[in-house]
Structure formats: C-alpha cells, structure tokens
C-alpha positions as CSV (number, residue, x, y, z in Angstrom):
1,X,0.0,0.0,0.0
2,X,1.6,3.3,-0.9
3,X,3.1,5.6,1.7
4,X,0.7,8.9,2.2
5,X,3.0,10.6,3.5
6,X,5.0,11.1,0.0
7,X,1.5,11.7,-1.8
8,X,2.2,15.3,-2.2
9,X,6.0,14.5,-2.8
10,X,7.5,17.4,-5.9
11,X,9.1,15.6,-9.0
12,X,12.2,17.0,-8.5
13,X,13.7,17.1,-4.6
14,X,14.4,20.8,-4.1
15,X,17.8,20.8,-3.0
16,X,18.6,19.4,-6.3
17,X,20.2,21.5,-9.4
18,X,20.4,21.4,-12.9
19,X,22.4,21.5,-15.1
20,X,23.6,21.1,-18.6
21,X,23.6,17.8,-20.4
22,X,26.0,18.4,-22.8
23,X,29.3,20.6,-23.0
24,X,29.1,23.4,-25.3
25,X,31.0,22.3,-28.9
26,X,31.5,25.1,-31.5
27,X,33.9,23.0,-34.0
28,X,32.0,21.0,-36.3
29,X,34.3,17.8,-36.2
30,X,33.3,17.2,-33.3
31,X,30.5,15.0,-32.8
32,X,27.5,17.0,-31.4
33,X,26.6,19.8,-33.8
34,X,23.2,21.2,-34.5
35,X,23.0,20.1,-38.6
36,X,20.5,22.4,-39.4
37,X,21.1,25.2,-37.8
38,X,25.1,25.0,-39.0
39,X,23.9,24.6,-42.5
40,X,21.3,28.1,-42.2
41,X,24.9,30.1,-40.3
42,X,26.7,29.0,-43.6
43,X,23.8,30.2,-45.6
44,X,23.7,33.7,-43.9
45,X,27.6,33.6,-44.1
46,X,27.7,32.9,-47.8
47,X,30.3,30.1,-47.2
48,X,31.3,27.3,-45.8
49,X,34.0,26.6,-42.8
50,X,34.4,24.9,-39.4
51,X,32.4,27.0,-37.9
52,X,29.3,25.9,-36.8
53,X,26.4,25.7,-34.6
54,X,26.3,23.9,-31.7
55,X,23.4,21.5,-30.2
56,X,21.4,22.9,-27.9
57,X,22.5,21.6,-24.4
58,X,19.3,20.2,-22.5
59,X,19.2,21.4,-18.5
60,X,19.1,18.1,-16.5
61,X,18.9,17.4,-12.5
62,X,22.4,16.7,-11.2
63,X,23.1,13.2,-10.1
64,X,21.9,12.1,-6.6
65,X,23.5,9.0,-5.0
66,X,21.9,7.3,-2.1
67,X,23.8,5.7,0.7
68,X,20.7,4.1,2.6
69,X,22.2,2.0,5.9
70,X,19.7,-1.0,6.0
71,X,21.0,-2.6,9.0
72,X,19.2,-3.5,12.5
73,X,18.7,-0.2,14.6
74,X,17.3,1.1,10.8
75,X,14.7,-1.9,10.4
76,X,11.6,0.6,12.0
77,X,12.5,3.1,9.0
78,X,12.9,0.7,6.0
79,X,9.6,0.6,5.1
80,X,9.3,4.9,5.0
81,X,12.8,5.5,2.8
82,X,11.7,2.5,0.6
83,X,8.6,3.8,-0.2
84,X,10.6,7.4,-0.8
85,X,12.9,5.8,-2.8
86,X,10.4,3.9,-4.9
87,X,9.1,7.3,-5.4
88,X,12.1,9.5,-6.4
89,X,13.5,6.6,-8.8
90,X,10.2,6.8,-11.1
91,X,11.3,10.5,-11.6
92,X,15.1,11.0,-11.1
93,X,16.8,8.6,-13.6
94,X,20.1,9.9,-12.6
95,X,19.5,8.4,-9.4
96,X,21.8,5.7,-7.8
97,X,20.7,3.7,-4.2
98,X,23.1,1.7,-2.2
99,X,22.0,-0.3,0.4
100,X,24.6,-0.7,3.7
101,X,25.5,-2.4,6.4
102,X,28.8,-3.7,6.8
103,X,28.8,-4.8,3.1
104,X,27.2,-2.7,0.0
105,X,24.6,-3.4,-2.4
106,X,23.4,-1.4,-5.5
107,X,19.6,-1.7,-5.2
108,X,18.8,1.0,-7.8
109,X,17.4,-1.6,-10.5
110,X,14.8,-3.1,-7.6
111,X,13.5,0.6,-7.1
112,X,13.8,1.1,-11.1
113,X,11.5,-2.0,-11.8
114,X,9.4,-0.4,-9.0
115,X,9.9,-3.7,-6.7
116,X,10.3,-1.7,-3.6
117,X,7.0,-3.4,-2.3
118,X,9.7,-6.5,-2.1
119,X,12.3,-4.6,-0.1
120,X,12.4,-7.2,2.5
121,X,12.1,-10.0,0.4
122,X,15.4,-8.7,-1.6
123,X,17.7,-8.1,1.5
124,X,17.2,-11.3,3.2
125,X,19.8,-12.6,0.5
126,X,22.3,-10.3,1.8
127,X,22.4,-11.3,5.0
128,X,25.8,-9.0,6.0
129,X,23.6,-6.1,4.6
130,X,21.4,-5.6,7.9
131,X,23.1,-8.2,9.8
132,X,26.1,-6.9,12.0
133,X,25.5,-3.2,12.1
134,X,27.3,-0.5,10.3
135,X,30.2,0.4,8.4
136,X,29.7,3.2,6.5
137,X,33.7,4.2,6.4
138,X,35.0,1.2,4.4
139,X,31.3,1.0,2.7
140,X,32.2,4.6,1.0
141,X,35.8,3.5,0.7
142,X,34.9,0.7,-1.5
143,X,31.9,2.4,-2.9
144,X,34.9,5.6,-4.6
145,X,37.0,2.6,-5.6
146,X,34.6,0.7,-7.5
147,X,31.8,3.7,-8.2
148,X,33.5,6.5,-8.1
149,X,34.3,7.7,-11.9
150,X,31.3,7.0,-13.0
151,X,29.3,8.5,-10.6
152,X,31.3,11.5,-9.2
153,X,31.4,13.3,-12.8
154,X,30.5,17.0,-12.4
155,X,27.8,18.1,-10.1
156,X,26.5,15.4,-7.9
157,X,24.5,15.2,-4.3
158,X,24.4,12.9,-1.9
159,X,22.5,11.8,0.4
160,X,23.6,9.4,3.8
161,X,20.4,7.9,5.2
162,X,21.4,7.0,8.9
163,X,20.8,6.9,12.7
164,X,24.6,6.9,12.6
165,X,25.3,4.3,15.0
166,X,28.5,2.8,13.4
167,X,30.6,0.2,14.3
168,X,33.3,1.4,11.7
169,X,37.3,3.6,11.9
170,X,36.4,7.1,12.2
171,X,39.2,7.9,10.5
172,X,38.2,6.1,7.7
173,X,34.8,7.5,7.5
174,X,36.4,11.4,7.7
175,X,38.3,10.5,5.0
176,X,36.4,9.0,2.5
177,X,33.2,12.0,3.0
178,X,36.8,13.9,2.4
179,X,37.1,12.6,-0.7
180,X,33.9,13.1,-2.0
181,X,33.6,16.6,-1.0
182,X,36.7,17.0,-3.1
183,X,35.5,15.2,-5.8
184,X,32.2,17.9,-5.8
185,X,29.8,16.1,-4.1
186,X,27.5,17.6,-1.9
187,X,26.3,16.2,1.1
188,X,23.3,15.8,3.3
189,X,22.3,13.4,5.9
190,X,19.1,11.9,6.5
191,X,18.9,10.7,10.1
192,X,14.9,9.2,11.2
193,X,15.5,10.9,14.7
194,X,16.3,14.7,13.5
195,X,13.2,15.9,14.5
196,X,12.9,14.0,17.9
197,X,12.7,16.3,20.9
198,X,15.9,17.2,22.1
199,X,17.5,15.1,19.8
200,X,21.2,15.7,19.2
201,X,24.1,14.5,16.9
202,X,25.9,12.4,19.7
203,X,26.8,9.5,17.7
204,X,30.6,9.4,16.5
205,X,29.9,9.2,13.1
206,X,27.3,11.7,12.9
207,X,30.2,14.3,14.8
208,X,32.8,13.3,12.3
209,X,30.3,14.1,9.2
210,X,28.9,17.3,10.8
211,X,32.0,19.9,9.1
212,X,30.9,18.3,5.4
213,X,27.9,18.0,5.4
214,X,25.3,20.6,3.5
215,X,22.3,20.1,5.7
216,X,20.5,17.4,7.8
217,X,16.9,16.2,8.2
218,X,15.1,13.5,9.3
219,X,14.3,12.7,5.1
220,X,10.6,11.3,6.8
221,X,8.4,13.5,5.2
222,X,8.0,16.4,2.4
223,X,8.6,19.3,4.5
224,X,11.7,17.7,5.7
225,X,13.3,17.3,2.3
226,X,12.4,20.5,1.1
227,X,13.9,22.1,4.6
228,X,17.4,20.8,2.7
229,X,16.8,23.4,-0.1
C-alpha cells in the first residue's frame, strides 16, 4: 500500500540543481553539432568553414547518489525511505541507491522496476547487509573505488540515510566524506531521529560528518526534504 506521506512529494527534490547535459562544442568535427542550424549560419555567411552551430544543451537534474544504511537499529524506517525511494526513482533517472551495512549493495534496479513493495524479500539474501551493524567508512571507501568515476562526474548530491550508530574507523569514515567533497559532491544526511525532541548529533559518526555536510533532516516527510533546499 503506498506511503501517504509522500503523496504530495515534488518531482524533482528541491535541493537538487540542474544543469547542462551536454558541453558546449563550436567545431564542427566534433561530434554534437546542430546540422540544421550550422547549415542556415553558412547560408547567412555565404560560405562554408568549421564554424558551426552547436546543439542545444538540454538542462538536467544533477546526479543524486543514495547511501541508505539498512541494518538493524534502521529496520523501524525501511519501510518509510523505501517507499521514498520507490518514489524518487520513477522520476530521477540519474538516481543511484546503495543499500549498507557492513557490506554494499546497488539496489537501484529493484527501485527502477518499482519492486520496492519486495524490499524485504530482496535483503534477506544479503544477510551482512542488515546483519552486524554498520560500516559506513569502508562502505564509502569501496563504494569511490569501484563507483567512483562514474558516478562523481560534475555536479553530484548525496545523500547518507542513517541513525549513525556505526561500528566502523572514524578515521576512515572522515576520509572518505573527504574525498567526496573533493570530488564535488554535496552532502546531506538523513537521520529518522532529527526531528525527535531534544535530539542531538551524539553519535561518533554523525560528529565526524557534521563539518561536510550541507544540511540534515530526518528525510521522513515532504517538509523535511524540502527544509534541505
């Protein structure tokens, strides 16, 4: 049964900008060059030459990669960011989702074929996923190794979905959200118990994230994500 809370979810998440699809190419042995519209500049010229017209460059939403931490202290919250997730990937198809734990697991194509409704069903066969706790450290570590340059090519967001209870090197943690941030990424975290009363980032990981990140929210309803903007 769909989520009402999402019902008046936006198609695009506010925090995230566009940008342009292509890079602009003026030289007309290049490969993207607008055929008509070079051919009428060579017309009004009254001759032929390299110069020529270039394609217009469609505005796109930047990429948005999801780090969602599926593990035990997480289980009350699956259901809410699944059916959020379910959501945005109908909409954002420059949208990665990585489910954590102490292991990694690209989930994006579940959420694509809009199997969310299976979540559980899906994770059971990846035990180390929500068995064990958290590592996000050497989950981001291996995550730049393996994802890295495909994903972290211009503007990009991210977003860390987490109580932060982490079992994992805080060294290693600070210096893998290092590395994104150098690599352009922008970063927000999603933690269900932001908007608890007196709630306050006490857990280690969340203190070592708190100097890169862009913004925090709980991510648990539509007012929430849009405070990010």
């Amino acid at each position: 049964m769909p989520n009402e809370r999402w019902h008046d979810l936006p198609p695009r998440l506010p925090f995230l900008r566009t940008v342009y699809g292509r890079p602009a190419i003026v030289d007309v042995r290049a490969a993207f060059f607008d055929v008509r519209r070079t051919v009428r500049l060579w017309m009004r010229t009254g001759r032929l030459g390299w110069q020529c017209e270039p394609q217009t460059r469609p505005k796109v939403w930047e990429r948005l990669v999801v780090f969602w931490d599926v593990s035990g202290s997480m289980k009350t919250f699956l259901e809410d960011y699944g059916q959020l997730w379910s959501r945005l990937a109908l909409t954002h198809p420059r949208m990665g989702i990585f489910a954590v734990g102490t292991e990694m697991k690209d989930v994006t194509a579940t959420f694509r074929a809009n199997q969310g409704g299976h979540l559980y069903e899906h994770l059971r066969r990846f035990k180390t996923l929500w068995e064990g706790g958290t590592n996000l450290g050497a989950v981001l570590t291996q995550w730049l190794d393996e994802y890295g340059d495909v994903w972290l090519r211009g503007s990009v967001a991210v977003l860390l979905v987490s109580d932060g209870w982490d079992r994992g090197s805080e060294v290693e943690l600070e210096t893998a959200l290092v590395a994104l941030v150098r690599r352009r990424a922008r970063l927000y975290w999603l933690n269900p118990w932001q908007d608890s009363l007196g709630f306050e980032p006490r857990t280690r990981a969340l203190q070592v994230a708190q100097p890169y990140l862009s913004g925090m929210a709980s991510g648990l309803s539509v007012a929430s994500l849009i405070s990010l903007s």
